[in-house]
C-alpha positions as a LaTeX table, in Angstrom:
\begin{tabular}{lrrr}
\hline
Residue & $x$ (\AA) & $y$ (\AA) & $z$ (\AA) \\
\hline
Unk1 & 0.00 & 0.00 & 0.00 \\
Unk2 & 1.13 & 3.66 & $-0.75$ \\
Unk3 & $-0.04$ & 6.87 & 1.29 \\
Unk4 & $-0.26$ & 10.39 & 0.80 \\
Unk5 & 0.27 & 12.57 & 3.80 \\
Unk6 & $-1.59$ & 16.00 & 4.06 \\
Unk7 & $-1.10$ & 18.74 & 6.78 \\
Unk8 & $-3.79$ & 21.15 & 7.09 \\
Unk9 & $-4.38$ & 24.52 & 9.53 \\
Unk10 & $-7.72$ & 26.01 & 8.11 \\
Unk11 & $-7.70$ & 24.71 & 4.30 \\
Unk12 & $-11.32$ & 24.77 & 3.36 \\
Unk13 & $-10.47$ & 27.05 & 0.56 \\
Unk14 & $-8.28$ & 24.92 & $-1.02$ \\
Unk15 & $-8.01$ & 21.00 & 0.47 \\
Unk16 & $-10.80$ & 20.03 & $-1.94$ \\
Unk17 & $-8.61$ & 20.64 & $-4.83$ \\
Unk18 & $-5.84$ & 19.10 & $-3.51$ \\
Unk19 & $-7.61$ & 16.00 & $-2.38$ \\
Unk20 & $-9.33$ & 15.71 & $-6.33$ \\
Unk21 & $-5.78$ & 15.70 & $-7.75$ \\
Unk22 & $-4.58$ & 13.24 & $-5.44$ \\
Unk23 & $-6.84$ & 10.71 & $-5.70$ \\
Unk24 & $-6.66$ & 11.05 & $-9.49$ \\
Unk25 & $-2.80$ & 10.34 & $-9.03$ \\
Unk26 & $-3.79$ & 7.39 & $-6.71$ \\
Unk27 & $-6.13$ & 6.31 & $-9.51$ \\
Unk28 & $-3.24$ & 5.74 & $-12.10$ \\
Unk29 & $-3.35$ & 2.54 & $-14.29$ \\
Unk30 & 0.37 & 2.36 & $-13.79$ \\
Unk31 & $-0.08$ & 1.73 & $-9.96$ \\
Unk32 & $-1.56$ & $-1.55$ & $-10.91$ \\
Unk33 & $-4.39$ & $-0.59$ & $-8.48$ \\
Unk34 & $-2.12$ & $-0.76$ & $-5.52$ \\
Unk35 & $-4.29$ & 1.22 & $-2.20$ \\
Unk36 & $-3.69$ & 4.46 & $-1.74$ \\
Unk37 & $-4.19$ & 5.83 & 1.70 \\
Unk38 & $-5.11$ & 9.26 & 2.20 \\
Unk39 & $-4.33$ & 10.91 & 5.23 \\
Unk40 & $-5.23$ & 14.27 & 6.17 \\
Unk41 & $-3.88$ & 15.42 & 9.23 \\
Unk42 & $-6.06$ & 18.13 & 10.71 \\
Unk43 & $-4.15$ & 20.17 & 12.88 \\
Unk44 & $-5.86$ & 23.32 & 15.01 \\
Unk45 & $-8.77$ & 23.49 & 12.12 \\
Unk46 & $-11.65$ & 25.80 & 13.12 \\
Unk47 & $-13.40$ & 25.81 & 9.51 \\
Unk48 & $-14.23$ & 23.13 & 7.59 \\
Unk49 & $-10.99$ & 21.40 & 6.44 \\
Unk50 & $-11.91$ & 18.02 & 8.47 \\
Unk51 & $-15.43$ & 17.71 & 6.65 \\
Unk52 & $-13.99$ & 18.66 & 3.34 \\
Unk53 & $-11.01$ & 16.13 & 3.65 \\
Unk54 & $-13.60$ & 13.06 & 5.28 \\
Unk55 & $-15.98$ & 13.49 & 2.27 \\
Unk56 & $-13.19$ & 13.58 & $-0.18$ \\
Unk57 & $-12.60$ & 10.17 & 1.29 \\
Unk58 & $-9.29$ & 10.87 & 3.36 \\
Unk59 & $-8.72$ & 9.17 & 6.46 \\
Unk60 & $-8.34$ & 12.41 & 8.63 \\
Unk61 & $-6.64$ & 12.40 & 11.83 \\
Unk62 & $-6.89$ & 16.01 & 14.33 \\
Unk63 & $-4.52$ & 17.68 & 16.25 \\
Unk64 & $-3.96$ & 20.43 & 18.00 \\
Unk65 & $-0.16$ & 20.97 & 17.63 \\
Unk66 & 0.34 & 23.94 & 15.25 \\
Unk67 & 3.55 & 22.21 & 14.31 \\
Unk68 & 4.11 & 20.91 & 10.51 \\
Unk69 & 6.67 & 18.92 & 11.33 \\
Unk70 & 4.73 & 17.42 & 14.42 \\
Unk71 & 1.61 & 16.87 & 11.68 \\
Unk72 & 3.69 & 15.54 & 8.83 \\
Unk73 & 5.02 & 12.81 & 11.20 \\
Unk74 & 1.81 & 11.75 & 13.15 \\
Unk75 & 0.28 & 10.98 & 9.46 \\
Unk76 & 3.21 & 9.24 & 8.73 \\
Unk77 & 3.00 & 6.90 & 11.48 \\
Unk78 & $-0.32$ & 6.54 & 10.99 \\
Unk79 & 0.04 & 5.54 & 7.61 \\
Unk80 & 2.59 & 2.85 & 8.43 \\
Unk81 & 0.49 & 1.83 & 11.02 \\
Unk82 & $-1.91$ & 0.96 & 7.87 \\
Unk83 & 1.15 & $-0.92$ & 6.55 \\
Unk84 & 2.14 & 1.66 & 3.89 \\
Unk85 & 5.26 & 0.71 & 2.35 \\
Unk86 & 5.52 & 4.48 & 0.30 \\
Unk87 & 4.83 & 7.52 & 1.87 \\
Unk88 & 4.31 & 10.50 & $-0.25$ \\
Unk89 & 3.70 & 14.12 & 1.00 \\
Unk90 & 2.36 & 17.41 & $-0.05$ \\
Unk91 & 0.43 & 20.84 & 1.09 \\
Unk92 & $-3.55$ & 21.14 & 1.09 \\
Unk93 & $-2.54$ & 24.55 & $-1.18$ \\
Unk94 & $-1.03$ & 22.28 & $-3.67$ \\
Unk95 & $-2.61$ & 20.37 & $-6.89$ \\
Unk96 & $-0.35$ & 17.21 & $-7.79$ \\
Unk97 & 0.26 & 15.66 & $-11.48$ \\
Unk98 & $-1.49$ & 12.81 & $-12.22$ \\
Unk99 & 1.24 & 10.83 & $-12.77$ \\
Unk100 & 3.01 & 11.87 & $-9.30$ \\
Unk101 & 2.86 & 8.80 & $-7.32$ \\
Unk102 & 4.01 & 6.78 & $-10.51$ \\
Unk103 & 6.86 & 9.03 & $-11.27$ \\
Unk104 & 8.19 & 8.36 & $-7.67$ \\
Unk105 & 8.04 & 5.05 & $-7.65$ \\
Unk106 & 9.62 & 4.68 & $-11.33$ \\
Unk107 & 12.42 & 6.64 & $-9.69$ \\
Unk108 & 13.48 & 3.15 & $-7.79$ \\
Unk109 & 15.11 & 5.24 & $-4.75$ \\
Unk110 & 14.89 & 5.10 & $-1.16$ \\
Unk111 & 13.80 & 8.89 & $-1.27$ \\
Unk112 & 12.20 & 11.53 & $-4.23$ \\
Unk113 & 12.73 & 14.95 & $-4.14$ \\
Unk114 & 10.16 & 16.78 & $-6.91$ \\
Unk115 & 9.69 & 20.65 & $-8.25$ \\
Unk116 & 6.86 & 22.98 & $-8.17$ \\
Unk117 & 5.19 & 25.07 & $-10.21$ \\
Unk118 & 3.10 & 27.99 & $-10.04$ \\
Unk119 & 0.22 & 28.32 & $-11.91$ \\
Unk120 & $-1.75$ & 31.48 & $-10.41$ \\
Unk121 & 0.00 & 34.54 & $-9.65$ \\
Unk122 & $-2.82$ & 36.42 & $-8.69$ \\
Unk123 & $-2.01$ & 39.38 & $-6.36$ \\
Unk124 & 1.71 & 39.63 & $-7.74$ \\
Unk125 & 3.63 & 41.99 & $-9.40$ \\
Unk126 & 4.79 & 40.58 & $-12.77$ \\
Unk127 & 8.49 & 41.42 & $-11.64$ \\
Unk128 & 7.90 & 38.62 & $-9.01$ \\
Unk129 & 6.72 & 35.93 & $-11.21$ \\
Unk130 & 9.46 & 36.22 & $-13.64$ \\
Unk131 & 12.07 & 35.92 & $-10.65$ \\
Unk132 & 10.74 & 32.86 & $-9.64$ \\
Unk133 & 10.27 & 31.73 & $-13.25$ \\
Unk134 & 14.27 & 32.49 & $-14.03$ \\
Unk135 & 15.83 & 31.70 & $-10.98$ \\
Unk136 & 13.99 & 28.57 & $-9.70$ \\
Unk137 & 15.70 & 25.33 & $-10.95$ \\
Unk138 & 13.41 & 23.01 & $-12.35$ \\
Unk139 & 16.08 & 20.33 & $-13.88$ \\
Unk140 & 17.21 & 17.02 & $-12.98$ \\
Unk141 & 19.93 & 17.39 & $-10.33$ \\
Unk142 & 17.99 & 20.12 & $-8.48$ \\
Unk143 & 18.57 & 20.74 & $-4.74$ \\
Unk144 & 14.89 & 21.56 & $-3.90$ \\
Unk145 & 13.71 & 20.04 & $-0.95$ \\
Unk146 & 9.86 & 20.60 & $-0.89$ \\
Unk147 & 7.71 & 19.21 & 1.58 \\
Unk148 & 4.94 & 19.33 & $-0.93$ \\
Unk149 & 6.67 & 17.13 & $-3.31$ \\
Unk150 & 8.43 & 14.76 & $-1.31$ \\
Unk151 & 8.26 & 10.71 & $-1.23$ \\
Unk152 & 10.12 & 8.08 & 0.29 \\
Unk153 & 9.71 & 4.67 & 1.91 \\
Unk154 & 8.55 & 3.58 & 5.09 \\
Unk155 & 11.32 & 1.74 & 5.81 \\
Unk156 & 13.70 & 5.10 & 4.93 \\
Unk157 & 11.38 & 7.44 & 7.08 \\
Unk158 & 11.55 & 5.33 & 10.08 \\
Unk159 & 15.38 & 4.69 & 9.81 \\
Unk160 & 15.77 & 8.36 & 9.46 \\
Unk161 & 14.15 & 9.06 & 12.35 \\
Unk162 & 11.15 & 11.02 & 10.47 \\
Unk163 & 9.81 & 15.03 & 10.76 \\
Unk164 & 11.55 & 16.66 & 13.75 \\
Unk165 & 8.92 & 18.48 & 15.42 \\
Unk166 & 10.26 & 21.79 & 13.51 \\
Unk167 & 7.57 & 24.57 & 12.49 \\
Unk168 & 9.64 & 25.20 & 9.63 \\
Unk169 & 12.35 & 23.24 & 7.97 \\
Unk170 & 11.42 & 19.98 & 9.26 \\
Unk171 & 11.63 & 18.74 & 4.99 \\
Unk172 & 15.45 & 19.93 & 5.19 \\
Unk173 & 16.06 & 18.18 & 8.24 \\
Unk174 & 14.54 & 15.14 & 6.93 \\
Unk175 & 15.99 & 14.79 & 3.62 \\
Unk176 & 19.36 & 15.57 & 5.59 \\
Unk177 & 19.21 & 12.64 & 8.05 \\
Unk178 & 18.50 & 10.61 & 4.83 \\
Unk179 & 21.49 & 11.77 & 3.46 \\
Unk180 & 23.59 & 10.95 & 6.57 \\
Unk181 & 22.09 & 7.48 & 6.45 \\
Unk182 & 23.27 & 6.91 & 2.87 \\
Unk183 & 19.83 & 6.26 & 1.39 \\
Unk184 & 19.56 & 7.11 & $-2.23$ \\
Unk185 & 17.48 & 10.15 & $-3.24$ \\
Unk186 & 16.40 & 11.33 & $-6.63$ \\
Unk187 & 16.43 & 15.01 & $-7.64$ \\
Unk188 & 13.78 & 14.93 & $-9.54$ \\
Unk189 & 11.82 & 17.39 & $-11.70$ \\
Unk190 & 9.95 & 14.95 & $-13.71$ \\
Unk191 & 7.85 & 14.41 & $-10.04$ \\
Unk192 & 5.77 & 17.35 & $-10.15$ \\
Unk193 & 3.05 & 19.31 & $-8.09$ \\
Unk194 & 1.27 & 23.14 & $-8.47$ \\
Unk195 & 1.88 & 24.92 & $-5.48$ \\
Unk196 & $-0.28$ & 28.42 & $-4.31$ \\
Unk197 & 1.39 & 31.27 & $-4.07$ \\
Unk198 & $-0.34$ & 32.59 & $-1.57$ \\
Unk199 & 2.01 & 34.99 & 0.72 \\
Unk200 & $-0.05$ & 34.11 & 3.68 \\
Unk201 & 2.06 & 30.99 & 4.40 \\
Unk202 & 1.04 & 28.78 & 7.36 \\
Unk203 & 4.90 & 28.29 & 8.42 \\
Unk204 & 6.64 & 30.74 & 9.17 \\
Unk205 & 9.26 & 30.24 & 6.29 \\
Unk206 & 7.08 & 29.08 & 4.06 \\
Unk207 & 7.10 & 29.67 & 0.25 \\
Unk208 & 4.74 & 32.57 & 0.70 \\
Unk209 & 7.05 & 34.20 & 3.04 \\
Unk210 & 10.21 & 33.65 & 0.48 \\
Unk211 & 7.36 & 35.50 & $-2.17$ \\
Unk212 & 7.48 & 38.41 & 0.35 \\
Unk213 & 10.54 & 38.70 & 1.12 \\
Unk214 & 11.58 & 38.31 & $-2.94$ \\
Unk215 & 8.95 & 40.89 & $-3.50$ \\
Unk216 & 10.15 & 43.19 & $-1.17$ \\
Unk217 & 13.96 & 43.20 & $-2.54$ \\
Unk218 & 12.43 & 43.67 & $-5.93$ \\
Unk219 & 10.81 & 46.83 & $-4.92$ \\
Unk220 & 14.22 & 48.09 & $-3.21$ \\
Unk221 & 16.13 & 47.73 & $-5.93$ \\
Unk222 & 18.65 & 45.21 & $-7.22$ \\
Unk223 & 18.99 & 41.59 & $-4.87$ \\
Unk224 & 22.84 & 42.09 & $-3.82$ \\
Unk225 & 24.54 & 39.72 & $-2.94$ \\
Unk226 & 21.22 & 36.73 & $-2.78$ \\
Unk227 & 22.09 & 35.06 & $-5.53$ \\
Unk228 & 19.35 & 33.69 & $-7.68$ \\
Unk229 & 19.92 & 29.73 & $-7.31$ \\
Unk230 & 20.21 & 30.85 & $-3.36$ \\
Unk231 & 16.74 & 32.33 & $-3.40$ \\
Unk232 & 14.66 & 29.08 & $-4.20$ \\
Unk233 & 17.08 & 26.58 & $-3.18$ \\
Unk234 & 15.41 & 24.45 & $-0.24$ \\
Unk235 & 12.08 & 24.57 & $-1.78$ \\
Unk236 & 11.66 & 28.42 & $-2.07$ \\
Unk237 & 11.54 & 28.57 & 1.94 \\
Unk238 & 14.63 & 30.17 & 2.81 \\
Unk239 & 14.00 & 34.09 & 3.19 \\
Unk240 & 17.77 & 35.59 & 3.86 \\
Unk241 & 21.05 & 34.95 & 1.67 \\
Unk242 & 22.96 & 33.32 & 4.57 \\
Unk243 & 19.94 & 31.04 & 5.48 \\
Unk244 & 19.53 & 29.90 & 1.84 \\
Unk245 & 23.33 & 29.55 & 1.28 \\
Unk246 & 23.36 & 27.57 & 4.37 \\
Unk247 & 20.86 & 25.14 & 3.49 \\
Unk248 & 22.34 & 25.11 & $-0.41$ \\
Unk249 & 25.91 & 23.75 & 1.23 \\
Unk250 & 24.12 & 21.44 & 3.34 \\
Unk251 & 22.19 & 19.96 & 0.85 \\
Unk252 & 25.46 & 19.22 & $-1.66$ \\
Unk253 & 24.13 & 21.96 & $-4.60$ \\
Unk254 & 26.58 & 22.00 & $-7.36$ \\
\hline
\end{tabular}
């Protein structure tokens, strides 16, 4: 069995569309009709996320930890609980491929690392579209770490030790204790998603706050010394030139 884990803080607006794309990916003649388990993990929701995600058909578990890290990893367990040898994970603002749980698994690695796209800019200046558009690194070989595009297998997660309870991060810190363990992880960009970009983030360091802060440097002039592969380089999450060059030397980045 495969899974698909799903944090969620107040997604009514946008888990529906999520949870339509994902069980079209689960539906994918090339899983062979292998179960897909879909696990929402409801955590602090005062709208109407949980109903949403139950009568999409996910298996929703709540919480009230206000931690992504902390959610990511109690769906996890729960899913190998169910005996899910794959674990897959994305955002509830974020529409995956139909071919995205195939494309992992063709990959034939302990771990996947995938790209995003942006489809909507809505509410942006066109300055900051085409900065994401020309610096973001959508190739094979990227060093993206998204936690919206991010599989691996049970067996890897729990060796690993699985999401730290980090509210922001907690993907880098993951895919970094895979890489100490010597598990093999693709860089992918054939494994794709469509991410919001929303600037209200619900992490602190989320991709909506990297939008702000990118917007903001636009609008003071030239970036200095944040060099564009910098910017996006841990899944567009890192908001300062020495966090993101950080990350980019602990992740290997050519």
């Amino acid at each position: 069995m495969l899974s698909v884990v799903i944090p969620a803080h107040n997604e009514a607006a946008l888990i529906g569309p999520c949870l339509n794309s994902v069980r079209v990916a689960a539906s994918h003649p090339g899983l062979g009709g292998e179960r897909v388990l879909i696990v929402v993990v409801a955590d602090g929701c005062s709208d109407l996320t949980e109903t949403i995600a139950v009568s999409c058909g996910a298996l929703v578990l709540s919480t009230s930890k206000r931690n992504v890290g902390s959610a990511r990893d109690l769906g996890a367990r729960l899913a190998i609980a169910h005996e899910a040898r794959w674990l897959a994970f994305t955002d509830a603002d974020t529409t995956v491929h139909a071919d995205w749980l195939v494309k992992q698994l063709e990959c034939a690695t302990d771990a996947v690392c995938g790209v995003i796209t942006v489809s909507d800019w809505t509410g942006h200046h066109a300055e900051t579209r085409a900065d994401f558009v020309t610096t973001y690194r959508d190739v094979e070989g990227h060093r993206h770490v998204h936690g919206a595009n991010l599989g691996l297998s049970a067996i890897a997660y729990e060796a690993a030790g699985g999401f730290q309870p980090l509210t922001f991060n907690e993907d880098v810190a993951l895919v970094q204790a895979l890489t100490d363990h010597g598990f093999s992880i693709a860089w992918t960009n054939k494994v794709r998603v469509d991410t919001s970009a929303r600037t209200e983030s619900r992490t602190p360091r989320g991709f909506g706050a990297t939008l702000r802060a990118v917007s903001e440097k636009l609008k003071a002039g030239p970036a200095g010394p944040l060099s564009a592969h910098a910017r996006y380089v841990r899944s567009g999450h890192a908001d300062t030139a020495s966090e993101a060059q950080g990350n980019e030397q602990m992740l290997g980045a050519p």
